[in-house]
Each structure stands twice: as structure tokens, then as C-alpha cells.
Backbone bond lengths (Angstrom), bond angles and torsions (degrees), N, CA, C in turn:
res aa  C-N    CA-C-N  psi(-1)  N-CA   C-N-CA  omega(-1)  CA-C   N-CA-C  phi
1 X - - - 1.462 - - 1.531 109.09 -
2 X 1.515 126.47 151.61 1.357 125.74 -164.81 1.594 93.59 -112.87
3 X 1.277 102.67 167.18 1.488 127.66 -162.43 1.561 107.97 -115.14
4 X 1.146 108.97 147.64 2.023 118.75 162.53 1.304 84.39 -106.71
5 X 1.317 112.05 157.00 1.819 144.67 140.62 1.069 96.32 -123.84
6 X 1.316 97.26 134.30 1.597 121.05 154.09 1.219 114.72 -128.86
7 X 1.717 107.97 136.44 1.474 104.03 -168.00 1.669 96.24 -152.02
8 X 1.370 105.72 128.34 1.368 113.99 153.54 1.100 152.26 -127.68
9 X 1.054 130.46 116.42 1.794 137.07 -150.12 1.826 108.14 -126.12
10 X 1.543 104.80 143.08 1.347 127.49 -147.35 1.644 83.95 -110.92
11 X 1.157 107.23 127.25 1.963 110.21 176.27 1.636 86.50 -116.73
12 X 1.489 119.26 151.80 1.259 127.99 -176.20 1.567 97.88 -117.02
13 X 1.536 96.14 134.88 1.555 88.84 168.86 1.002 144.74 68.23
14 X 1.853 94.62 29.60 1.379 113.84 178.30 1.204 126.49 -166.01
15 X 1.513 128.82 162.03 1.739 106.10 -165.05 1.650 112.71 -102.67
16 X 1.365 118.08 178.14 1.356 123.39 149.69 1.060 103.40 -0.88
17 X 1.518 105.37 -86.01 1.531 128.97 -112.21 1.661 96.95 -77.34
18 X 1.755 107.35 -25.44 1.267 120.47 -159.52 1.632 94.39 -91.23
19 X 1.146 109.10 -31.53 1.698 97.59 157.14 1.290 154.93 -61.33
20 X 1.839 86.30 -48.19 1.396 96.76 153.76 1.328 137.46 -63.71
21 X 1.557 124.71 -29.66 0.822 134.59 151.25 1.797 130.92 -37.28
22 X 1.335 118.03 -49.36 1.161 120.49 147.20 0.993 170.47 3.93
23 X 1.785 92.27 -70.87 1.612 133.60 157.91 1.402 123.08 -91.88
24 X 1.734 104.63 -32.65 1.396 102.15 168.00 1.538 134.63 -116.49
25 X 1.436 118.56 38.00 1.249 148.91 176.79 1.873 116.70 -117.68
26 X 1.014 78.83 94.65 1.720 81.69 174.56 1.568 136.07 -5.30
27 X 1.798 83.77 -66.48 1.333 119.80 -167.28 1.456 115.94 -60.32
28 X 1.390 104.46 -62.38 1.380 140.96 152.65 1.755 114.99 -17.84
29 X 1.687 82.21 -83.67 2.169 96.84 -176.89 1.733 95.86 -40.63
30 X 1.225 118.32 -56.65 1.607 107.67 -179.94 1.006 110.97 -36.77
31 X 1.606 112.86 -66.96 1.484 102.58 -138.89 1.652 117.09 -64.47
32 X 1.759 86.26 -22.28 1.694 94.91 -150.35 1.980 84.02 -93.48
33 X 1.322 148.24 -16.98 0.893 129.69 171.89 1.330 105.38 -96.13
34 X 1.362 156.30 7.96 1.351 165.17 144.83 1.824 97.76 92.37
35 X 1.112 94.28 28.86 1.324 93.70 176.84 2.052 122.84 -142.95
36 X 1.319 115.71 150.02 1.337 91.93 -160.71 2.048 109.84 -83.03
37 X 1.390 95.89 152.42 1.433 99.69 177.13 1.893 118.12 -129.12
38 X 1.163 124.20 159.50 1.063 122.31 -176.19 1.663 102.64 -130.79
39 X 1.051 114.08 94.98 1.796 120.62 179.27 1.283 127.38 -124.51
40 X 1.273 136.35 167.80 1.739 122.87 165.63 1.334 97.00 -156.26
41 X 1.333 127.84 146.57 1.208 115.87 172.30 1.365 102.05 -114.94
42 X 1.577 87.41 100.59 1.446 117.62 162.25 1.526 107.37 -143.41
43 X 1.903 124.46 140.44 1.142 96.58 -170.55 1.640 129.24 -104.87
44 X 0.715 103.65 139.94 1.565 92.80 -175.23 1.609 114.48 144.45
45 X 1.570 93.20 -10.76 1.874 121.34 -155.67 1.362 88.96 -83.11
46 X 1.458 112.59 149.54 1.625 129.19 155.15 1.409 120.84 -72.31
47 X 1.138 96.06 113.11 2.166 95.03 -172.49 1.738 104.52 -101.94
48 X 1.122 114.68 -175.24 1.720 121.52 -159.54 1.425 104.91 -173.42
49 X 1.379 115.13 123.13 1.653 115.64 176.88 1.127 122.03 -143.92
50 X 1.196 145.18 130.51 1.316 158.61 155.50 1.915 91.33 86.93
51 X 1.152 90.43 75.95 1.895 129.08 160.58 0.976 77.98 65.35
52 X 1.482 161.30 71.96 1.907 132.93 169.49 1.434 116.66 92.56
53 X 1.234 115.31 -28.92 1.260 110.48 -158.87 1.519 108.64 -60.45
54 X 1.507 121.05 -46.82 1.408 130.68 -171.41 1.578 101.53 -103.97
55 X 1.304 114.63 133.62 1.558 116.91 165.73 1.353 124.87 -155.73
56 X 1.276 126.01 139.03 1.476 125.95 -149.66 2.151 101.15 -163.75
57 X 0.953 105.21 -164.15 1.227 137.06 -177.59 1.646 150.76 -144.02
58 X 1.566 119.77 87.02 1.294 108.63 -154.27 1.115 117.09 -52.79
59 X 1.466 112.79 148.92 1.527 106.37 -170.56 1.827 92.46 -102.85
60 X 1.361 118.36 -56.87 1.307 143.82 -178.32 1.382 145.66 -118.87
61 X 1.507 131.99 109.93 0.945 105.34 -148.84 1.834 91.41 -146.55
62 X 1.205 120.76 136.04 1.211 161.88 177.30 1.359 109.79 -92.44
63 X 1.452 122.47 100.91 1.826 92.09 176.14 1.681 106.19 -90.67
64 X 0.889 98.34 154.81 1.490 130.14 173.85 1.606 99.98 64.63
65 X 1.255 110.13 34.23 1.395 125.81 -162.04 1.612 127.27 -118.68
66 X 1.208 101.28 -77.24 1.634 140.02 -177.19 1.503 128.52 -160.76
67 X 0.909 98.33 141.22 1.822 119.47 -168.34 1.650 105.23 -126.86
68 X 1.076 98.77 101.20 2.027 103.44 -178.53 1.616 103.87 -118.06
69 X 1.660 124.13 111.48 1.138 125.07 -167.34 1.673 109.91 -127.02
70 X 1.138 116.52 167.35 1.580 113.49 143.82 1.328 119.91 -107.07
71 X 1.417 113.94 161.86 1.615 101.01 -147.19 1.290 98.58 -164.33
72 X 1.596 134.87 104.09 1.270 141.25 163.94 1.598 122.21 -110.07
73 X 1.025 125.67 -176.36 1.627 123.29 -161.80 1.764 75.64 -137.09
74 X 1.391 92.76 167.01 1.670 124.93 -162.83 2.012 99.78 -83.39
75 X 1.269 101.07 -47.29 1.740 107.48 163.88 1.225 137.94 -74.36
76 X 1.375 109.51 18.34 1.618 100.63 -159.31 1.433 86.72 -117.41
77 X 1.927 94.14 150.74 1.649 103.64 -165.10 2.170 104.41 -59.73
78 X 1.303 82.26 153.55 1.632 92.57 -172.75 1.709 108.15 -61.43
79 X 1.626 100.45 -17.41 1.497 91.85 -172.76 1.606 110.76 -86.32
80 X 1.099 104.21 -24.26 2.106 107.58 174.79 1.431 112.43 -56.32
81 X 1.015 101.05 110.22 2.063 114.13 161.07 1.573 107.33 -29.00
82 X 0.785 113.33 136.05 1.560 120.00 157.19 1.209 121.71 -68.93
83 X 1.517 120.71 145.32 1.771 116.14 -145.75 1.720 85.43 -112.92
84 X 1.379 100.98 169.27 1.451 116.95 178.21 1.644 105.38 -108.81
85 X 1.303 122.91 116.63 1.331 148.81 153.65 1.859 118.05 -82.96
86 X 1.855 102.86 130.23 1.136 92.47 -168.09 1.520 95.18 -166.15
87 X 1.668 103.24 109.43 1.676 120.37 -173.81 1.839 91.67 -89.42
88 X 1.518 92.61 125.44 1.398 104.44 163.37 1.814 108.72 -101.05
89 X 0.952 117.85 124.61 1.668 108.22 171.89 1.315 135.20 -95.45
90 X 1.547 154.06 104.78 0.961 154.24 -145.31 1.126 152.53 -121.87
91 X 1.854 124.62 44.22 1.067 130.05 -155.48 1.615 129.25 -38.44
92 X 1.186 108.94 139.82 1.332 129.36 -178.23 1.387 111.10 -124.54
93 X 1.236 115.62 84.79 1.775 89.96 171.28 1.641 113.33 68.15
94 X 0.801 120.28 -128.60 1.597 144.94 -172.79 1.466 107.18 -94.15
95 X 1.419 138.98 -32.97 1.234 159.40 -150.43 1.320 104.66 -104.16
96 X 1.015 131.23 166.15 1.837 146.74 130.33 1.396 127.81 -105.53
97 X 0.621 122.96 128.90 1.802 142.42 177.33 2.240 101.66 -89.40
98 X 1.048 110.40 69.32 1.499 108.27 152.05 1.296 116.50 -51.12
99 X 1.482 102.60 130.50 1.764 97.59 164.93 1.225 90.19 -140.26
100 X 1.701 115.87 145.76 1.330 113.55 -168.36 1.516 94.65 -144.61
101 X 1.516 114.31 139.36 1.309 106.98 -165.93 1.826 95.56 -135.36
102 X 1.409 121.41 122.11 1.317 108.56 -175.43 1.387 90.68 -135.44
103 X 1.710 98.71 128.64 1.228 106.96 -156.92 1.988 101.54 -120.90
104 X 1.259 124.32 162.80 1.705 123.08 -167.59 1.569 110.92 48.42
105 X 1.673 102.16 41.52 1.344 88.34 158.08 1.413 138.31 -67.77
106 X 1.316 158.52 75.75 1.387 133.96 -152.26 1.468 117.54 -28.75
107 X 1.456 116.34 145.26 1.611 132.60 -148.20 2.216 84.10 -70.69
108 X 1.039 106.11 -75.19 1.306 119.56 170.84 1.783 132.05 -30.00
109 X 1.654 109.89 -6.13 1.186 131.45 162.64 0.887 112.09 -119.24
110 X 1.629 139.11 -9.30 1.394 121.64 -154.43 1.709 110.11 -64.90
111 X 1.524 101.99 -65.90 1.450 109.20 -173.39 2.025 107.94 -47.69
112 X 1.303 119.12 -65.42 1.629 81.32 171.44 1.188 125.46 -74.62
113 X 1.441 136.45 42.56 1.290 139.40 153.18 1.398 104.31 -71.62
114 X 1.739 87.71 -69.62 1.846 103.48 178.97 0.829 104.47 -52.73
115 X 1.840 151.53 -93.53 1.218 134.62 -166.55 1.626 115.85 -49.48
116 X 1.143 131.48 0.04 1.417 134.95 161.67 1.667 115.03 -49.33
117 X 1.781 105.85 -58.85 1.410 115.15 -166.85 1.118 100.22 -72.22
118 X 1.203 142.48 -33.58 1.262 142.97 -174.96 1.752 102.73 -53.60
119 X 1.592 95.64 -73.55 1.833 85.09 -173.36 0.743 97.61 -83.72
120 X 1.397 159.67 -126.14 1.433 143.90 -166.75 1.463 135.82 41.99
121 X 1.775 109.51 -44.44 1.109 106.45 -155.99 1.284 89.72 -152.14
122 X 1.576 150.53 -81.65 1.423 157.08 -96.08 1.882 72.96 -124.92
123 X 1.167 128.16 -50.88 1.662 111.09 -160.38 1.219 102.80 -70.54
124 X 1.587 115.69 -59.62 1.356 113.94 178.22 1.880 139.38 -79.17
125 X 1.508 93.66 22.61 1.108 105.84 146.14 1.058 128.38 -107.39
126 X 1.342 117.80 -22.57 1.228 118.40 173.96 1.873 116.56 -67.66
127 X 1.618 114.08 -34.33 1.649 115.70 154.87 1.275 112.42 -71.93
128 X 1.436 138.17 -16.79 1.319 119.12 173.88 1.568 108.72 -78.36
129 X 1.248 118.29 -46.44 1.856 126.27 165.12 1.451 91.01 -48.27
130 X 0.890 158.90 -83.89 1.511 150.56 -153.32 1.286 118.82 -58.94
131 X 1.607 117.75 1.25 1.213 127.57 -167.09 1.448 138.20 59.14
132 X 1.699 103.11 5.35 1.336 108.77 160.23 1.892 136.45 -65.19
133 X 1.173 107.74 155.07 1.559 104.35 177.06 1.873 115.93 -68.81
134 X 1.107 95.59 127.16 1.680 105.83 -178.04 1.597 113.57 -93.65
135 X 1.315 118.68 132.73 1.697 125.97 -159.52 1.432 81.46 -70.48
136 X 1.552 106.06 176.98 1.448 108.20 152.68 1.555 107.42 -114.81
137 X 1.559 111.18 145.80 1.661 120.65 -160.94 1.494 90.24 -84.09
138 X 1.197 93.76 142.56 1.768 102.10 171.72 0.992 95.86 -91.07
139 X 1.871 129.25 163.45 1.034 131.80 -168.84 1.517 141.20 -51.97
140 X 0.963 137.51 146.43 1.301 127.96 163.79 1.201 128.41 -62.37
């Protein structure tokens, strides 16, 4: 049986645009997840993250908005559907409100999915926004 996550995380002191940017900038998704990515935000495009490991296809895209993808991991049995991933962005003031909802995860990936975004993504952006140096992740 497949899984939802829902997850929402508060970035201080920074906008949308600088988020979205982030996730959908090549250059960027590397640096700030210490790992390499291949993306464009264009939709329809085949995206790639953390060396191969993750690969999918934007379905929808909002700039500085929303990010609606399909989205599988490099281990997951060949017979599981590929799940739908989808960053809502949410200004507050000075802040953003991420809400990220990734939905048909297989039951058997979910939890390091969820603890995935966390390190993966939400910590070390949050030290790359702070202007700290980001490790690089050894493989998945």
C-alpha cells in the first residue's frame, strides 16, 4: 500500500522565488543539496537528483509558486508507480511556509522518503540560505 507525506517547513528570511529557485535551477539544487542534479524548469522535462538516484518528470509548474512532479527513487521495486511530489510555497511576511505533499510513496520507502527531505533538502537549505558551507552527500 502507498503512503502521503505531508510536510511543512518555515524558511526565515527569504522569498518564494529564492526557493523556488533552488529546486528548480540546476546549478543551485547542487550546490545547496551537496549533491549533483539535472533539472529545468520547463514542464514536461525529465529531471534527475542526487547523482541519479531520484528521477521523474515535471508535470506543473508555477514559478515562484508550485512544483508538481513525478518522482521515483533509484531502489524502488520496478513494479511501484511513481509517486506525485508537490512544493506549495507560501509567503508570510519575511518567511515562507513550504508545504510539500508527496503522495504514492511505496509503504516500504516511505519513512526514508520522509526523513529523506529533511536531510536532503529542508536542513541544507536552510545552511545554504544562511550562507553556510554545504557537505557534499555521499551517495544514496
Amino acid at each position: 500500500m502507498a503512503k502521503t507525506i505531508v510536510q511543512k517547513v518555515v524558511f526565515k528570511n527569504t522569498t518564494p522565488k529564492d526557493l523556488y529557485d533552488l529546486y528548480m535551477n540546476a546549478k543551485k539544487h547542487s550546490i545547496a543539496t551537496g549533491a549533483p542534479a539535472r533539472i529545468t524548469n520547463k514542464e514536461g522535462a525529465p529531471f534527475s537528483a542526487h547523482d541519479g538516484y531520484v528521477t521523474g518528470t515535471n508535470l506543473k509548474l508555477v514559478k515562484d509558486q508550485l512544483i508538481v512532479q513525478s518522482w521515483r527513487g533509484m531502489d524502488w521495486n520496478k513494479k511501484d508507480t511513481d509517486s506525485t511530489f508537490i512544493i506549495h510555497l507560501e509567503p508570510k511576511g519575511r518567511n515562507v511556509v513550504l508545504h510539500a505533499i508527496h503522495s504514492n510513496v511505496p509503504e516500504n520507502q516511505a519513512d526514508g522518503v520522509d526523513k529523506g527531505w529533511h536531510t536532503h533538502y529542508w536542513a541544507p537549505w536552510k545552511k545554504y540560505l544562511a550562507g553556510k558551507p554545504i557537505e557534499k552527500y555521499p551517495e544514496m
